[in-house]
C-alpha positions in Angstrom: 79.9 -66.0 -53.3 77.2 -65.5 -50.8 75.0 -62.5 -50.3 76.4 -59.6 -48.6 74.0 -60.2 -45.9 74.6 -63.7 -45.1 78.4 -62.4 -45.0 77.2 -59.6 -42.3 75.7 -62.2 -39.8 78.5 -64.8 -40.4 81.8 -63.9 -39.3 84.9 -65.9 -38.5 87.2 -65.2 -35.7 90.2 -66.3 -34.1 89.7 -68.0 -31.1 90.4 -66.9 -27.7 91.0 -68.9 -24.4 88.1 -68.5 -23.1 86.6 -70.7 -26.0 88.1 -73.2 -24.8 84.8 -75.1 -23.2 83.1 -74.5 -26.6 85.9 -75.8 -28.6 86.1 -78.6 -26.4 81.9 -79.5 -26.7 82.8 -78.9 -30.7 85.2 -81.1 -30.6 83.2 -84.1 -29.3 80.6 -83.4 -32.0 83.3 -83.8 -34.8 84.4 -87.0 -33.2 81.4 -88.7 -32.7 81.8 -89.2 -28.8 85.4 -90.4 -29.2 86.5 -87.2 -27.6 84.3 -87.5 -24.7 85.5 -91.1 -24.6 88.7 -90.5 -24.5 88.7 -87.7 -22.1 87.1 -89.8 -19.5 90.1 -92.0 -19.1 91.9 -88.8 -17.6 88.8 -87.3 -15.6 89.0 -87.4 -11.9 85.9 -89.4 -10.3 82.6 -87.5 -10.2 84.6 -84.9 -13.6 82.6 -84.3 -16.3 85.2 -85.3 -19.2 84.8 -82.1 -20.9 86.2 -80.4 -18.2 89.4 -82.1 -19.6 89.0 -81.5 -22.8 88.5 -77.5 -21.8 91.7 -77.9 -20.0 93.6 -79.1 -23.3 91.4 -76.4 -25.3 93.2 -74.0 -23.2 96.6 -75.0 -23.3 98.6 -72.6 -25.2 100.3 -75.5 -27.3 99.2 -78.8 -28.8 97.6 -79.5 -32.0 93.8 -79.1 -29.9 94.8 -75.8 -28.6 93.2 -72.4 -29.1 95.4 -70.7 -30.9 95.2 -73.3 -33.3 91.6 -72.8 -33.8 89.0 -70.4 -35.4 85.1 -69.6 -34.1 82.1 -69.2 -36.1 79.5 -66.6 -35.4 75.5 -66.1 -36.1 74.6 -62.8 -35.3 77.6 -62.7 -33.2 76.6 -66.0 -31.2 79.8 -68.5 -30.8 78.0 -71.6 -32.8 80.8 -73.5 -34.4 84.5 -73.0 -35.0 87.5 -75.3 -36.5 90.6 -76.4 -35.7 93.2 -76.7 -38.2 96.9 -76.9 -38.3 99.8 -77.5 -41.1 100.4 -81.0 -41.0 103.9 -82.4 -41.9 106.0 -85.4 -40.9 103.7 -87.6 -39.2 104.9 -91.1 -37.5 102.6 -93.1 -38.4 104.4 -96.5 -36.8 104.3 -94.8 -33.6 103.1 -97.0 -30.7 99.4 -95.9 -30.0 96.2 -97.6 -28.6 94.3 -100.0 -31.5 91.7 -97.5 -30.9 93.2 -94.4 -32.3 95.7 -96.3 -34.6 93.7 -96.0 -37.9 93.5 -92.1 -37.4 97.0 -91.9 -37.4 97.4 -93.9 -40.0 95.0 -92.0 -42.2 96.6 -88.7 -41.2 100.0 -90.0 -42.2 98.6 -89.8 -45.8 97.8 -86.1 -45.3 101.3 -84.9 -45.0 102.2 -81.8 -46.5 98.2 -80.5 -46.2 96.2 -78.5 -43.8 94.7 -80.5 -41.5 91.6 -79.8 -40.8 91.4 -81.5 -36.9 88.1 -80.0 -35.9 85.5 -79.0 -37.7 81.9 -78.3 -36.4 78.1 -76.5 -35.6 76.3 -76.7 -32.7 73.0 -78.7 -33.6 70.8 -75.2 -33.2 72.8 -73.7 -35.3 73.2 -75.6 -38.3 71.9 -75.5 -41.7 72.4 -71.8 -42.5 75.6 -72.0 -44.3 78.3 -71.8 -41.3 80.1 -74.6 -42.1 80.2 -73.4 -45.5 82.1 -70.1 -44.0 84.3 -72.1 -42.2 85.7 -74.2 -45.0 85.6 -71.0 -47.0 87.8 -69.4 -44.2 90.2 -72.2 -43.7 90.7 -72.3 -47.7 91.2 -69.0 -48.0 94.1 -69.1 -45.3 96.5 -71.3 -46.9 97.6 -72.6 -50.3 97.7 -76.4 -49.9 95.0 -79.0 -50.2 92.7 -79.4 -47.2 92.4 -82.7 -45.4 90.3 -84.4 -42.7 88.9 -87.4 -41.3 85.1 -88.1 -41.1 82.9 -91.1 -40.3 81.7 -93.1 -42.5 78.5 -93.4 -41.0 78.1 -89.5 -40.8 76.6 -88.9 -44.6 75.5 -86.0 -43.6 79.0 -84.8 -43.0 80.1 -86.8 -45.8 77.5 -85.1 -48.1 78.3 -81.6 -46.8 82.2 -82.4 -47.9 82.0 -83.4 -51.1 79.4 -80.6 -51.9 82.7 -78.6 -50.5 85.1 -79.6 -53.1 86.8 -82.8 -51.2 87.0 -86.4 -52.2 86.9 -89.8 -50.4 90.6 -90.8 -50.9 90.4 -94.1 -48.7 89.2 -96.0 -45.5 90.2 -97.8 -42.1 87.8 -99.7 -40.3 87.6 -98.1 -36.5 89.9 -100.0 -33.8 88.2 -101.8 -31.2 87.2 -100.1 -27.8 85.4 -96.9 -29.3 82.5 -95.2 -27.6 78.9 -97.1 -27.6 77.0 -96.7 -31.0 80.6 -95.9 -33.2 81.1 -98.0 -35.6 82.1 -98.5 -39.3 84.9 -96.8 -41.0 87.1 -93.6 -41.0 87.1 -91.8 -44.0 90.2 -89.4 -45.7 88.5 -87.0 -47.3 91.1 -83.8 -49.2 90.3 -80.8 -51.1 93.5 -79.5 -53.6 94.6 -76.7 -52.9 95.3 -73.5 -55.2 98.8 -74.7 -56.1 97.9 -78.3 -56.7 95.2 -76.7 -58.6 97.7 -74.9 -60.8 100.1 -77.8 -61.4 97.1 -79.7 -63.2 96.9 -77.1 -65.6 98.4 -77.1 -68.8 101.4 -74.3 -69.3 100.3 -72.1 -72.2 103.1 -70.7 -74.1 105.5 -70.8 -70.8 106.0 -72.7 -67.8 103.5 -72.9 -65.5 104.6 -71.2 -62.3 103.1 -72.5 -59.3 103.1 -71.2 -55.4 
């Protein structure tokens, strides 16, 4: 648990609408560029792609909408937020661009989790245990396991998640036509959850009873 006053200056909201640019730049972070690559293939000449991705941020449905999304404050300074959703049912045969194929793929194995979509700090702010709050949030809002996608060429990322409880389940090398400078694979990473915590323990004396 962390000290009452690192609690203080931390908080966790939900998000608004008019987060919608931040959630957007946070976004991009997450996916190393792919958002911002992406994006661009709907922008309008001279339209900074962001501006799209704001305008999803602000839709009032979607799975990278605000109201499925959280924000992170530091001294009650918007510096990171998440966005995280029940994931069931997911078609993973569906007919999508090589690029964004593997993702799917991987989150077809996360069925019955909360998926974590979105998770990021803006680079000033990082290091001071926000991301920490965040996943401490998010696991505190639900009782499955917790999964996500992350780059395999992101170890900091990758450190930070494991330190977090989650573990590497497997890998897809990235589909062709990515952003500049992405490369490598993408990485399932999932946390269990209270209830799949408590079917792995024994029953002592009666049945265990699990949520």
């Amino acid at each position: 648990m962390g000290s009452p006053f690192i609690q203080h200056i931390i908080q966790v909201r939900p998000a608004a609408r008019a987060d919608a640019p931040l959630l957007a730049r946070l976004a991009d972070l997450a996916g190393e560029g792919l958002p911002r690559h992406l994006w661009a293939r709907d922008a309008a000449p001279g339209q900074d792609p962001l501006e799209v991705g704001t305008a999803r941020a602000r839709r009032d449905s979607g799975a990278f909408s605000w109201p499925n999304a959280r924000i992170a404050t530091w001294h009650g300074a918007a510096v990171g937020g998440i966005v995280d959703y029940d994931l069931d049912d997911v078609e993973a045969g569906r007919d999508v661009p090589a690029l964004l194929a593997p993702l799917l793929e991987l989150e077809a194995l996360s069925g019955g989790t909360r998926y974590i979509n979105i998770l990021a700090v803006l680079p000033q702010a990082r290091r001071r245990g926000i991301a920490a709050a965040i996943v401490a949030d998010v696991a505190a809002r639900t009782r499955r396991d917790l999964s996500l996608i992350v780059a395999s060429e992101n170890r900091t990322a990758r450190g930070f998640y494991v330190g977090s409880g989650f573990d590497e389940v497997t890998s897809l090398a990235m589909g062709p036509g990515g952003p500049k400078g992405l490369s490598g694979n993408w990485i399932l990473m999932r946390r269990p959850g209270p209830a799949t915590s408590a079917e792995t323990l024994p029953a002592s004396g009666t049945e265990a009873v699990c949520a």
